[in-house]
Structures are given as C-alpha cells and as structure tokens.
mmCIF file of the N, C-alpha and C atoms, coordinates in Angstrom:
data_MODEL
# 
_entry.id   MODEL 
# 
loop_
_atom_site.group_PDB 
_atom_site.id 
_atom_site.type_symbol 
_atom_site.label_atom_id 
_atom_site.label_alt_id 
_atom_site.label_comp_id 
_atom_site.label_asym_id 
_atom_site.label_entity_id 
_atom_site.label_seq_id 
_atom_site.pdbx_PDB_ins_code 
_atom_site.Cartn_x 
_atom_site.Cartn_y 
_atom_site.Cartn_z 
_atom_site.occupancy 
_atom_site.B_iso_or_equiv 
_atom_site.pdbx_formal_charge 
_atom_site.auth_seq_id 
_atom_site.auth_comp_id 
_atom_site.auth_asym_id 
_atom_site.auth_atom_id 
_atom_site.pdbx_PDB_model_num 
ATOM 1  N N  . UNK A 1 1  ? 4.415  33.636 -78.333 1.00 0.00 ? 1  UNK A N  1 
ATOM 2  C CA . UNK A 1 1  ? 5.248  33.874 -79.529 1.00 0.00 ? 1  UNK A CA 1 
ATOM 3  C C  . UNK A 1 1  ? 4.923  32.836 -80.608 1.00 0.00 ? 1  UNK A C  1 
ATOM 4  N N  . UNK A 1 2  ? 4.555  33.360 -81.683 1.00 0.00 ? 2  UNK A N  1 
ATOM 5  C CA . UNK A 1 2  ? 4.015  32.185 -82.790 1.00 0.00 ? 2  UNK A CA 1 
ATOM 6  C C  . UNK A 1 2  ? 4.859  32.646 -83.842 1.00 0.00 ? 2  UNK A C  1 
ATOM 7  N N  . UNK A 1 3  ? 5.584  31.453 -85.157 1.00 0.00 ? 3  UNK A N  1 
ATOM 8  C CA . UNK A 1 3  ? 6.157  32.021 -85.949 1.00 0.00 ? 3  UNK A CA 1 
ATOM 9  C C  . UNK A 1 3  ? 5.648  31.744 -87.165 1.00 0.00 ? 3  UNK A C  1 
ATOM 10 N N  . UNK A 1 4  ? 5.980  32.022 -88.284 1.00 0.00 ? 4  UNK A N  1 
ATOM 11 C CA . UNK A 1 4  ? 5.226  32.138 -89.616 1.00 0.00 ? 4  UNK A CA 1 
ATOM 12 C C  . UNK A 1 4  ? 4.263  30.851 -89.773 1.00 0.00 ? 4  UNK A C  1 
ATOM 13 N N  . UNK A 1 5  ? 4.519  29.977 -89.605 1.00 0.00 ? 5  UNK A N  1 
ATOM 14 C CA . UNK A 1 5  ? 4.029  28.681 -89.565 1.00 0.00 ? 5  UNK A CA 1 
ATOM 15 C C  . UNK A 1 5  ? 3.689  27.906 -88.923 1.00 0.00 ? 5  UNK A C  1 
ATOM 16 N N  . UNK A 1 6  ? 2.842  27.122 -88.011 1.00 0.00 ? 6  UNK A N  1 
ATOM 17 C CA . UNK A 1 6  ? 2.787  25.870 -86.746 1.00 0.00 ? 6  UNK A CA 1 
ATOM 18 C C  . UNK A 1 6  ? 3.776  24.865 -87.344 1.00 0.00 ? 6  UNK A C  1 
ATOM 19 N N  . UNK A 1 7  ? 4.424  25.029 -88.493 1.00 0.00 ? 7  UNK A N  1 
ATOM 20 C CA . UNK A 1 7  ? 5.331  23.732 -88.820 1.00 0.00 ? 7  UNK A CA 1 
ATOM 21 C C  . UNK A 1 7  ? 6.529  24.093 -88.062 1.00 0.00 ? 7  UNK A C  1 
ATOM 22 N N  . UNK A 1 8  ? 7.124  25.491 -88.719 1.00 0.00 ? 8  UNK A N  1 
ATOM 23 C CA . UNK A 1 8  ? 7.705  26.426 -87.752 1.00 0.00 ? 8  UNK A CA 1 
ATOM 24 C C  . UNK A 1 8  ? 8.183  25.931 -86.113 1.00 0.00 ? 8  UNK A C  1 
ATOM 25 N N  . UNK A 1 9  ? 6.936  26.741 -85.851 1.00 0.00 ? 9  UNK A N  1 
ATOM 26 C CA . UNK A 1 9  ? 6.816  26.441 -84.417 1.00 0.00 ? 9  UNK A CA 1 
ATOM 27 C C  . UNK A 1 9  ? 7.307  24.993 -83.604 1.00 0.00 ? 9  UNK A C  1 
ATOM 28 N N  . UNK A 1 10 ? 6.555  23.813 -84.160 1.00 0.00 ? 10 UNK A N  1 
ATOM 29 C CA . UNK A 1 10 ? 6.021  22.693 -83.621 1.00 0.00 ? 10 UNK A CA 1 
ATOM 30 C C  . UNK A 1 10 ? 8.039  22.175 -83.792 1.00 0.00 ? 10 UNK A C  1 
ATOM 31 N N  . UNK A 1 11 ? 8.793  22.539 -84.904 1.00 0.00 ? 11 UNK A N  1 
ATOM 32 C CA . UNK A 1 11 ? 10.204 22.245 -85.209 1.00 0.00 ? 11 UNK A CA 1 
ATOM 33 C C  . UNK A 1 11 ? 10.602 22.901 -84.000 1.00 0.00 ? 11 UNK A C  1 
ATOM 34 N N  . UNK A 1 12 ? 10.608 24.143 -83.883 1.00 0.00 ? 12 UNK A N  1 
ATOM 35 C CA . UNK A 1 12 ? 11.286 24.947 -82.846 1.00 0.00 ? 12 UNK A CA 1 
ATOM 36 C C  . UNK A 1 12 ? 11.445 24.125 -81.310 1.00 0.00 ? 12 UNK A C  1 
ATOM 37 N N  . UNK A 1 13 ? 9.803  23.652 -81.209 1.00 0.00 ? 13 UNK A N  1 
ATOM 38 C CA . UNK A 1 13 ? 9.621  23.096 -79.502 1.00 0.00 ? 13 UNK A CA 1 
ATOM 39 C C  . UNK A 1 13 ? 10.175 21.767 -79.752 1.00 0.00 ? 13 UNK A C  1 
ATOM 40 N N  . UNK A 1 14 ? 10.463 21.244 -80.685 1.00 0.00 ? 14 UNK A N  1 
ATOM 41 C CA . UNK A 1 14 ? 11.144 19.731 -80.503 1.00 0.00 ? 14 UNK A CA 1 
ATOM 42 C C  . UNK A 1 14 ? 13.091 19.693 -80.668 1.00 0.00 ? 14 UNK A C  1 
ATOM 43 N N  . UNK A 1 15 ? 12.851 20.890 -80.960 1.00 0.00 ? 15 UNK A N  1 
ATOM 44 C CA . UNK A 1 15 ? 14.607 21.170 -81.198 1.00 0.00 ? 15 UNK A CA 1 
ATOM 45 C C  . UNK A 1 15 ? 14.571 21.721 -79.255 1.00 0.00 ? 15 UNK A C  1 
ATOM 46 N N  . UNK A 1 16 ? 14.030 22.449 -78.721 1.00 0.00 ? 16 UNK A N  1 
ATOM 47 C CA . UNK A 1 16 ? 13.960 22.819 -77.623 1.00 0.00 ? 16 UNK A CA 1 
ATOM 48 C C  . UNK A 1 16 ? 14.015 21.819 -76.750 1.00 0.00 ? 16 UNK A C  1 
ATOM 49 N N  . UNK A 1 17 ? 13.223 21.112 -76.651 1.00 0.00 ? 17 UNK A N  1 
ATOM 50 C CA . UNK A 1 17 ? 12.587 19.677 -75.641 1.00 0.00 ? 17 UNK A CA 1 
ATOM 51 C C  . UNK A 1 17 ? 14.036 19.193 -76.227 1.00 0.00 ? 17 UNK A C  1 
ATOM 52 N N  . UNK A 1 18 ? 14.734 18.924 -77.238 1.00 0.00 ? 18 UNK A N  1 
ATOM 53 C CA . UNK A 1 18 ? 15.872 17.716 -77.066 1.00 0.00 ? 18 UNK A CA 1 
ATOM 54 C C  . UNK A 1 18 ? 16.974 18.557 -76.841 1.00 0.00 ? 18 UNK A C  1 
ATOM 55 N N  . UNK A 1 19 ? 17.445 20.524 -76.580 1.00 0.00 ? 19 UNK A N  1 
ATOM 56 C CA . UNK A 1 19 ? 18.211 20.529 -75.978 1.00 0.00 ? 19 UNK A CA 1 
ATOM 57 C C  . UNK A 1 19 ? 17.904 20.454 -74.080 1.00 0.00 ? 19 UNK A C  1 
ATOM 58 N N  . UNK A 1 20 ? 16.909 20.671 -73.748 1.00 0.00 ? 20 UNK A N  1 
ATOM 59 C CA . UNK A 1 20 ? 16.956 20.506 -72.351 1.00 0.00 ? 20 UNK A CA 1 
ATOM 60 C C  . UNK A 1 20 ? 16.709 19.581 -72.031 1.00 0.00 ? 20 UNK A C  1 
ATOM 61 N N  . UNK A 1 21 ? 16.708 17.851 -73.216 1.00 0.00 ? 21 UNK A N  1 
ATOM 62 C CA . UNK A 1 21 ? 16.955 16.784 -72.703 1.00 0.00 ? 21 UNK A CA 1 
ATOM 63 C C  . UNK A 1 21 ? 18.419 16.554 -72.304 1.00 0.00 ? 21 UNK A C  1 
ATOM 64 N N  . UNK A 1 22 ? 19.143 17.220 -73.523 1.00 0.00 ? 22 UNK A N  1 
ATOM 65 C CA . UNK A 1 22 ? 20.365 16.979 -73.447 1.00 0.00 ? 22 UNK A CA 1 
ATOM 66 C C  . UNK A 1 22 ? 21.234 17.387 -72.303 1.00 0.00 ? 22 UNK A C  1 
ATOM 67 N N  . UNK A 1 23 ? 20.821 18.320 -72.011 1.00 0.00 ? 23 UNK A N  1 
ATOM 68 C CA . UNK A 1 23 ? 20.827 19.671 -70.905 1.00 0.00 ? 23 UNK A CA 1 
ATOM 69 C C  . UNK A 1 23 ? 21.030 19.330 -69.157 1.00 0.00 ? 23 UNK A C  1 
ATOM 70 N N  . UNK A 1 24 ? 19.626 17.904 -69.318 1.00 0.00 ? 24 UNK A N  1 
ATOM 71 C CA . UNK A 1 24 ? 19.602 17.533 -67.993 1.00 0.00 ? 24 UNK A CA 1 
ATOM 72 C C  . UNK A 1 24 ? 20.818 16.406 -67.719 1.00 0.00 ? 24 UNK A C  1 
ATOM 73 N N  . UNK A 1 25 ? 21.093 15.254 -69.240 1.00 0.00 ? 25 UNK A N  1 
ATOM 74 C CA . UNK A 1 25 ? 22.351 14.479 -69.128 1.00 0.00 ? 25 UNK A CA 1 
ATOM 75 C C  . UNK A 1 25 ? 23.275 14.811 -68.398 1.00 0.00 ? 25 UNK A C  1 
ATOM 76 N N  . UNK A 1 26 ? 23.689 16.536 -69.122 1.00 0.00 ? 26 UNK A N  1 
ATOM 77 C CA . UNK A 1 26 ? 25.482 16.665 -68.615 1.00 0.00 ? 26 UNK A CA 1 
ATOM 78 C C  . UNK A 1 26 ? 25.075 17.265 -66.925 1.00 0.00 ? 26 UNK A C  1 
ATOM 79 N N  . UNK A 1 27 ? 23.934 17.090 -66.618 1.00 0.00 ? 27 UNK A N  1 
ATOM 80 C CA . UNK A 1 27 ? 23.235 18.220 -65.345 1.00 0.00 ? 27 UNK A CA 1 
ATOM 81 C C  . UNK A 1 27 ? 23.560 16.400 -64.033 1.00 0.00 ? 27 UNK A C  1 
# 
C-alpha cells in the first residue's frame, strides 16, 4: 500500500511504530 507521497507514507509508519510503542507500555 503506497500513498500519494513517500513523505506520506514514511509519516504514516512513524505515527504507527509510536502507537505500537505505546501499545506495548499499557501491554
């Protein structure tokens, strides 16, 4: 899945990676 932009994208996977950092905290 690619979205209009790799700026896009590259935002998306770092918003991702810090909720399933957050994710593993309350885990």
């Amino acid at each position: 899945m690619w979205w209009r932009s790799p700026s896009d994208s590259h935002t998306i996977a770092v918003i991702a990676t810090r909720f399933i950092d957050l994710g593993q905290r309350f885990l």
